[in-house]
PyMOL Python script that loads the backbone (N, CA, C, O; Angstrom):
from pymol import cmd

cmd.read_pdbstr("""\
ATOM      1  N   UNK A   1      84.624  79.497  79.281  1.00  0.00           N
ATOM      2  CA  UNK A   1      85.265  80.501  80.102  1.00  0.00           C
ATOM      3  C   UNK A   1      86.484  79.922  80.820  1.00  0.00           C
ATOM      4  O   UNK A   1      87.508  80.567  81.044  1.00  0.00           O
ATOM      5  N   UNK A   2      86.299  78.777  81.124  1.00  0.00           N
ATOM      6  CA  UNK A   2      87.692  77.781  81.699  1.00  0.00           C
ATOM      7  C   UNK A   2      88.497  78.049  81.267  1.00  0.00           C
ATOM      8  O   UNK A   2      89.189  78.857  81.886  1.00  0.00           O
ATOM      9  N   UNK A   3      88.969  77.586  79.948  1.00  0.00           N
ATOM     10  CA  UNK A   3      89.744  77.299  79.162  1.00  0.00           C
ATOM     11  C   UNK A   3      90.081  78.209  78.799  1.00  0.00           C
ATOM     12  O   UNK A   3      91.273  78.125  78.505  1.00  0.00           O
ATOM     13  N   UNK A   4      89.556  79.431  78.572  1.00  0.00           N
ATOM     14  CA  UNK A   4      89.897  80.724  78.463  1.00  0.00           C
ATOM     15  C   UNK A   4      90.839  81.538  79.156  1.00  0.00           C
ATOM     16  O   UNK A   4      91.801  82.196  78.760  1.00  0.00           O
ATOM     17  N   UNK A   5      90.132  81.262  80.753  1.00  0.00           N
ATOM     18  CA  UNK A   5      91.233  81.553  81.705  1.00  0.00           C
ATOM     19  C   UNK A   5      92.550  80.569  81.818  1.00  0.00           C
ATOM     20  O   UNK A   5      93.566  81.252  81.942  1.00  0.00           O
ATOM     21  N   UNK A   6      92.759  79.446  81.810  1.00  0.00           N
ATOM     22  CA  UNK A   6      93.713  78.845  81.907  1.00  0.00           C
ATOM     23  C   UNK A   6      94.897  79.239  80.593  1.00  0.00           C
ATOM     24  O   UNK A   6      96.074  79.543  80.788  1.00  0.00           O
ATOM     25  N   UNK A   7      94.198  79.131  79.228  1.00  0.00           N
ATOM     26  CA  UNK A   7      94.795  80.122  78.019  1.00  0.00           C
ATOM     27  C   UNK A   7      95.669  81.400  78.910  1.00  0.00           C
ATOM     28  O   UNK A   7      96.896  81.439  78.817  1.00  0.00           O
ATOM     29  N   UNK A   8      95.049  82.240  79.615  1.00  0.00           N
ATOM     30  CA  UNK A   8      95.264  82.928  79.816  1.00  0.00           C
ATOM     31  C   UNK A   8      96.925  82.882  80.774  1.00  0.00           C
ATOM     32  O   UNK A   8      98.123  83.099  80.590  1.00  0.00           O
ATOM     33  N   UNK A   9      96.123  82.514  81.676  1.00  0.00           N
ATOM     34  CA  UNK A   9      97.060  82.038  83.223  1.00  0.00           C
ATOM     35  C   UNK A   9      98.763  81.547  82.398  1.00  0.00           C
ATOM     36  O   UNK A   9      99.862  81.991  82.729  1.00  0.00           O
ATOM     37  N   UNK A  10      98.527  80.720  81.498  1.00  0.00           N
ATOM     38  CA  UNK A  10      99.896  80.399  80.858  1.00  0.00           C
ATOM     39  C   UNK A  10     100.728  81.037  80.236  1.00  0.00           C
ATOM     40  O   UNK A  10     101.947  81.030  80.064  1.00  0.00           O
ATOM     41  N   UNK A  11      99.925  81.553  79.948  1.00  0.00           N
ATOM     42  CA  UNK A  11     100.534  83.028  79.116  1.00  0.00           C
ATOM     43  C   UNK A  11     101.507  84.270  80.264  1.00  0.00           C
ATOM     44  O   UNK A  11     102.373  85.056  79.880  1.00  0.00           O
ATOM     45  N   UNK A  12     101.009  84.089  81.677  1.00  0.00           N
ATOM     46  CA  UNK A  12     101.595  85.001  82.496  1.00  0.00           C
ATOM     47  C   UNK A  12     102.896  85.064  82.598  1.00  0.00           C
ATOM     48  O   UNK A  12     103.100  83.856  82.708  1.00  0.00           O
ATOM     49  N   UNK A  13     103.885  85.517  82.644  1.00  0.00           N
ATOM     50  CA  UNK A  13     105.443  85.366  83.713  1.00  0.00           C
ATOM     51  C   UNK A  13     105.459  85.746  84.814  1.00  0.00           C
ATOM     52  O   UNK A  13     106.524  85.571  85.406  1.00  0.00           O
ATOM     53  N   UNK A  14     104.459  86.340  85.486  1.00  0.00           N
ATOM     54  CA  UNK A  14     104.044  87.141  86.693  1.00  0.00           C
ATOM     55  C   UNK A  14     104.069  85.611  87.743  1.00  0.00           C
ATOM     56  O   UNK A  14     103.663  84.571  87.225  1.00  0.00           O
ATOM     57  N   UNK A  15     104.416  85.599  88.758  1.00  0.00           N
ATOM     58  CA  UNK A  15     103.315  84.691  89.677  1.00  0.00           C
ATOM     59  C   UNK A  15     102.259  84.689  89.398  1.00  0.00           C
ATOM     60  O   UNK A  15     101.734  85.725  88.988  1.00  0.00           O
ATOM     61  N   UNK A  16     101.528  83.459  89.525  1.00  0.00           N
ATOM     62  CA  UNK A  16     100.030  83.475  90.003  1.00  0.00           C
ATOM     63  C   UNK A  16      99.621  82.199  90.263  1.00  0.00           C
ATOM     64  O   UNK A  16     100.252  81.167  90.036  1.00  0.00           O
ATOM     65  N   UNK A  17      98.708  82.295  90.672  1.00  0.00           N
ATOM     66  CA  UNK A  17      97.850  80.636  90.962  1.00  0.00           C
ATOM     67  C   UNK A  17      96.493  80.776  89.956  1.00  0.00           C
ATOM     68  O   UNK A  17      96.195  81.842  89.417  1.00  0.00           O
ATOM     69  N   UNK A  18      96.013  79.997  89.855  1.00  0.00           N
ATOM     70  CA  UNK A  18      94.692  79.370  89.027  1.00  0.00           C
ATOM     71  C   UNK A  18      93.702  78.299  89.661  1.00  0.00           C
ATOM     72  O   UNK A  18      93.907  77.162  89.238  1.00  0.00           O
ATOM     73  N   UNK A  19      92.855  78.397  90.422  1.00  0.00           N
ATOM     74  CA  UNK A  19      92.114  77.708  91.356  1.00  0.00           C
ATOM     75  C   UNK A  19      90.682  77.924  90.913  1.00  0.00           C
ATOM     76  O   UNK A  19      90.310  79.056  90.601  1.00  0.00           O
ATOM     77  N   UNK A  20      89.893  76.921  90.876  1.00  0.00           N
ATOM     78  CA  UNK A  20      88.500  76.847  90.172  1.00  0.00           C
ATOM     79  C   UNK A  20      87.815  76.663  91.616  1.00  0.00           C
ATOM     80  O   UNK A  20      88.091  75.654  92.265  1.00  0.00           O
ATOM     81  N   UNK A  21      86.921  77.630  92.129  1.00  0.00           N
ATOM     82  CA  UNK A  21      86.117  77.638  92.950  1.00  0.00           C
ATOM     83  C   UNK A  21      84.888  76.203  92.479  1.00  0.00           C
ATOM     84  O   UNK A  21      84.410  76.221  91.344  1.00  0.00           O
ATOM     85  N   UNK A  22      84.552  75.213  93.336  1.00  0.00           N
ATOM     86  CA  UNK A  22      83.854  74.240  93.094  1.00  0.00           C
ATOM     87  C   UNK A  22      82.183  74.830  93.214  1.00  0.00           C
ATOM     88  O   UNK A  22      81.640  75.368  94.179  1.00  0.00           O
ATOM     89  N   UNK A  23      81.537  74.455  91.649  1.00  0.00           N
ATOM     90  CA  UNK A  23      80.188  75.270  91.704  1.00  0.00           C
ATOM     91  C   UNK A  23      79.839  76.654  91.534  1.00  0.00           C
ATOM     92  O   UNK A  23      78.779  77.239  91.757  1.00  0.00           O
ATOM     93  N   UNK A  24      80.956  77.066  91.091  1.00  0.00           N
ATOM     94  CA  UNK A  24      80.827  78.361  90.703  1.00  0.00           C
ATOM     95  C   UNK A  24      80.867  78.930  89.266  1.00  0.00           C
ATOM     96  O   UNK A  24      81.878  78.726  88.594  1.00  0.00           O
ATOM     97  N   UNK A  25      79.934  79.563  88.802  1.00  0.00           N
ATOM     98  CA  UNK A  25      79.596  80.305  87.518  1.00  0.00           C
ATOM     99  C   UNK A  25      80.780  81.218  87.326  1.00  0.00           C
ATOM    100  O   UNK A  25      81.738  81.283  88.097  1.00  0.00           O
ATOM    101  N   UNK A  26      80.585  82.066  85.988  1.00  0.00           N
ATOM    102  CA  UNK A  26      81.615  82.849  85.902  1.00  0.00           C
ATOM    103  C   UNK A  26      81.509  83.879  86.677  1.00  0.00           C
ATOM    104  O   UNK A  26      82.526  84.482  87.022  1.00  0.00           O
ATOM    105  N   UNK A  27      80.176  84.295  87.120  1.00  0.00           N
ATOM    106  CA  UNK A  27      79.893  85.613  87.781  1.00  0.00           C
ATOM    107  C   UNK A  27      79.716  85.346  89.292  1.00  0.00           C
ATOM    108  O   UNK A  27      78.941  86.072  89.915  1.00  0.00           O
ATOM    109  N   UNK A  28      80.488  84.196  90.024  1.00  0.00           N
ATOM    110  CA  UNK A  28      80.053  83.893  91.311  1.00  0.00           C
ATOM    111  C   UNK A  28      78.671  83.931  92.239  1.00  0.00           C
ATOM    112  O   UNK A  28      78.627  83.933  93.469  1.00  0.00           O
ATOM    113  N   UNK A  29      77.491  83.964  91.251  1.00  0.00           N
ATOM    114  CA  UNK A  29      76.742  84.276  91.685  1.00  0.00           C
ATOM    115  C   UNK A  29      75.574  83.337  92.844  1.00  0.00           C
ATOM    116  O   UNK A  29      74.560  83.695  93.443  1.00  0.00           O
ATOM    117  N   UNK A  30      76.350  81.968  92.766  1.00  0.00           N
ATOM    118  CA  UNK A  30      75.956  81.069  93.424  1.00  0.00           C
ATOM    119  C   UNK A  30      76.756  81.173  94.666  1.00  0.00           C
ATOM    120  O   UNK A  30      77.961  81.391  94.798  1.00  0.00           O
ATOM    121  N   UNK A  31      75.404  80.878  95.953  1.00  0.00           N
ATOM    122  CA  UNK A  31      75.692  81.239  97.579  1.00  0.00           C
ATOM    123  C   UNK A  31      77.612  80.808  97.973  1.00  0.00           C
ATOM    124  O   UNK A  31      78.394  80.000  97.474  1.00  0.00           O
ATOM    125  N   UNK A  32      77.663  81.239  98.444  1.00  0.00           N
ATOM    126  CA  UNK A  32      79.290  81.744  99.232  1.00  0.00           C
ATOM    127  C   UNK A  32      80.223  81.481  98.016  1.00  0.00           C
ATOM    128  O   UNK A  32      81.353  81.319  98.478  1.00  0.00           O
ATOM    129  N   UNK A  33      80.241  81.364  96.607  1.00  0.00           N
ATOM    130  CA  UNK A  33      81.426  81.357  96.156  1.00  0.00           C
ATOM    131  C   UNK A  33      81.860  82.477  95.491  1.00  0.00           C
ATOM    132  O   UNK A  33      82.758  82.579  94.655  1.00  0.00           O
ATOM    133  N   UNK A  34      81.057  83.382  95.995  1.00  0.00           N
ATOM    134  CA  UNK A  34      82.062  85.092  95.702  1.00  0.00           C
ATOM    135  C   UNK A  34      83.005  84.838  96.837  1.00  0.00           C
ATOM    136  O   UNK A  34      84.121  84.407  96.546  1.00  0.00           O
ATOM    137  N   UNK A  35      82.721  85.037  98.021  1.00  0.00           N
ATOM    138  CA  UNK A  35      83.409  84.791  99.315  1.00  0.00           C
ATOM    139  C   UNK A  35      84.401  83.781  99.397  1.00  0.00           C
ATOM    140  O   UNK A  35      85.407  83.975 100.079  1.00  0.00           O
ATOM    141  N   UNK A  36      84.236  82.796  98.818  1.00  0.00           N
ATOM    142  CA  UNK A  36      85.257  81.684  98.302  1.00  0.00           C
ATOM    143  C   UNK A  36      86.741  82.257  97.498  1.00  0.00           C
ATOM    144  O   UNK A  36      87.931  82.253  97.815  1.00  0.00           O
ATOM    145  N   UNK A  37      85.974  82.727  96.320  1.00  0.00           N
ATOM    146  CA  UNK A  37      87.281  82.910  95.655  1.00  0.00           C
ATOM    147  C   UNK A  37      88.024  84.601  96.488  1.00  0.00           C
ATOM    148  O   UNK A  37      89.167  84.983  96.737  1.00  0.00           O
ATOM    149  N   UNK A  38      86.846  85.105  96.649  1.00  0.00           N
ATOM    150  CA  UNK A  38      87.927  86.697  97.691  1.00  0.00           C
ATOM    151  C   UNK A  38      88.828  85.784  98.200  1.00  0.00           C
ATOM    152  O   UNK A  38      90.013  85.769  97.865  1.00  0.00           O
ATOM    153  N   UNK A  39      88.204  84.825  99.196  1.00  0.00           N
ATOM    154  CA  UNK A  39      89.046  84.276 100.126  1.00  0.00           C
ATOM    155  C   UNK A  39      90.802  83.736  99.654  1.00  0.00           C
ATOM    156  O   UNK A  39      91.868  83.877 100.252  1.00  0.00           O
ATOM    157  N   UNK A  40      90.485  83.138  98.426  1.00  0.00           N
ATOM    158  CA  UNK A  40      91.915  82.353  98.157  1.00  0.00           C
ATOM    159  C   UNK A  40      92.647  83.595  97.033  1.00  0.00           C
ATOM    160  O   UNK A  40      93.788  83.418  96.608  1.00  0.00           O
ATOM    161  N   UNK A  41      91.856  84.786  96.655  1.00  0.00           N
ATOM    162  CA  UNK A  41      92.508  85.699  96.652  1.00  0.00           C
ATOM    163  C   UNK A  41      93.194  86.112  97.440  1.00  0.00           C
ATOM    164  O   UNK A  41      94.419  86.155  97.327  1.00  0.00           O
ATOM    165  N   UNK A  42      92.438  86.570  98.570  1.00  0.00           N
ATOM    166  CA  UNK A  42      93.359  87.736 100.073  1.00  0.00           C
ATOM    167  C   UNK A  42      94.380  86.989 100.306  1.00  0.00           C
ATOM    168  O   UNK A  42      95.494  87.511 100.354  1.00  0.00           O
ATOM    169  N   UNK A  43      94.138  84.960 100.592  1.00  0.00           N
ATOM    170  CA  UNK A  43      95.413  84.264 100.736  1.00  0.00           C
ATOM    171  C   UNK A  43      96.623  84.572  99.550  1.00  0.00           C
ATOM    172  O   UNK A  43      97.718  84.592 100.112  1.00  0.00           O
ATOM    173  N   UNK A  44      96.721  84.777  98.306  1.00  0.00           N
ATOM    174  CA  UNK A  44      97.332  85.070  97.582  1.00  0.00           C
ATOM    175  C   UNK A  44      97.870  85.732  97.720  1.00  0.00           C
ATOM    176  O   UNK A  44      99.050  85.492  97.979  1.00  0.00           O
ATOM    177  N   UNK A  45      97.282  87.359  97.629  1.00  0.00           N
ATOM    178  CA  UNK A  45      97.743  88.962  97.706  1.00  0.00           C
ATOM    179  C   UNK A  45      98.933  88.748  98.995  1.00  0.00           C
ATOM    180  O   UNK A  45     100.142  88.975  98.984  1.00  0.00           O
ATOM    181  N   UNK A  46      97.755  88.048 100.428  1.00  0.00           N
ATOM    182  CA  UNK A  46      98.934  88.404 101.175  1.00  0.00           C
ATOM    183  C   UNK A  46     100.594  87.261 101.656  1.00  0.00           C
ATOM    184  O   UNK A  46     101.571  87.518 102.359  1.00  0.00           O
ATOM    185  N   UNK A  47     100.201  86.039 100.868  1.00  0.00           N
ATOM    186  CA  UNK A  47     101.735  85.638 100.677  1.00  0.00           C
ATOM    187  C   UNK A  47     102.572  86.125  99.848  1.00  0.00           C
ATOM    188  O   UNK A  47     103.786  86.041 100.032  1.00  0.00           O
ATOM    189  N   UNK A  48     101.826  86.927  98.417  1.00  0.00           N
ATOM    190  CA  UNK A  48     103.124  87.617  98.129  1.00  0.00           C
ATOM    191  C   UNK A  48     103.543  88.827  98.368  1.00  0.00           C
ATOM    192  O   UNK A  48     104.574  89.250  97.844  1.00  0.00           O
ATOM    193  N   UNK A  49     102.752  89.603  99.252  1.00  0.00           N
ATOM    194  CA  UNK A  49     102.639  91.028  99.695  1.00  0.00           C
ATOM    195  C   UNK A  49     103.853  91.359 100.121  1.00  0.00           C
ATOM    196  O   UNK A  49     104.755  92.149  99.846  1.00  0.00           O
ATOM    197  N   UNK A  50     103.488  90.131 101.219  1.00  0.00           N
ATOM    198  CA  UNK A  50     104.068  89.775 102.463  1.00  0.00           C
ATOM    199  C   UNK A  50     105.723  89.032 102.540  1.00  0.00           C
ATOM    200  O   UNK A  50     106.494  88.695 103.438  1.00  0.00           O
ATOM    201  N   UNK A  51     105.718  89.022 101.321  1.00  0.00           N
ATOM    202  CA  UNK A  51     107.525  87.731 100.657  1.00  0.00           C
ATOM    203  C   UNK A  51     107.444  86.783 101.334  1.00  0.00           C
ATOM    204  O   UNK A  51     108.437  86.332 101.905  1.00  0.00           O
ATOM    205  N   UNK A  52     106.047  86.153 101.461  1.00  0.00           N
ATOM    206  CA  UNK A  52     105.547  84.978 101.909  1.00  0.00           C
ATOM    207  C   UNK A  52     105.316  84.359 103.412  1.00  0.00           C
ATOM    208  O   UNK A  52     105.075  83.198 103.743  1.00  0.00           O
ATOM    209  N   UNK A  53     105.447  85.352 104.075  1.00  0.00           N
ATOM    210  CA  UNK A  53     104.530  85.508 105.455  1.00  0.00           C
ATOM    211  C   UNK A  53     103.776  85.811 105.531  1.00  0.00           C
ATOM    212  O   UNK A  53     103.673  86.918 105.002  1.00  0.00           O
ATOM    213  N   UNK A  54     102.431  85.255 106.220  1.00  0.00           N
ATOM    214  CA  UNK A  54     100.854  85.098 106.022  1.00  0.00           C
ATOM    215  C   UNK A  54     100.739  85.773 107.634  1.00  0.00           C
ATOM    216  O   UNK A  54      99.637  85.941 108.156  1.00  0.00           O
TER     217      UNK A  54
END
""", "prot")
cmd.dss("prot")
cmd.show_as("cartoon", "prot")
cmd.util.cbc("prot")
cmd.orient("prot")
């Protein structure tokens, strides 16, 4: 599934980041790393929401 996504991620022209939550399955289903990756999502969404004011 890694490698899959990273396949992927390269392929973008869009912005984006690619960050591997540590211990986490594909389905986040292990304790706080759903909450983990939301987290460095919302940081994402809102630096570029935002034209990079957080």
């Amino acid at each position: 599934m890694l490698q899959l996504n990273r396949q992927a991620a390269a392929q973008l022209i869009a912005p984006h980041a690619f960050q591997v939550v540590p211990g986490a399955s594909h389905l986040f289903e292990e304790p706080a790393t759903l909450e983990q990756a939301a987290h460095l999502a919302r940081t994402w969404l809102l630096l570029h929401l935002r034209g990079g004011r957080t």
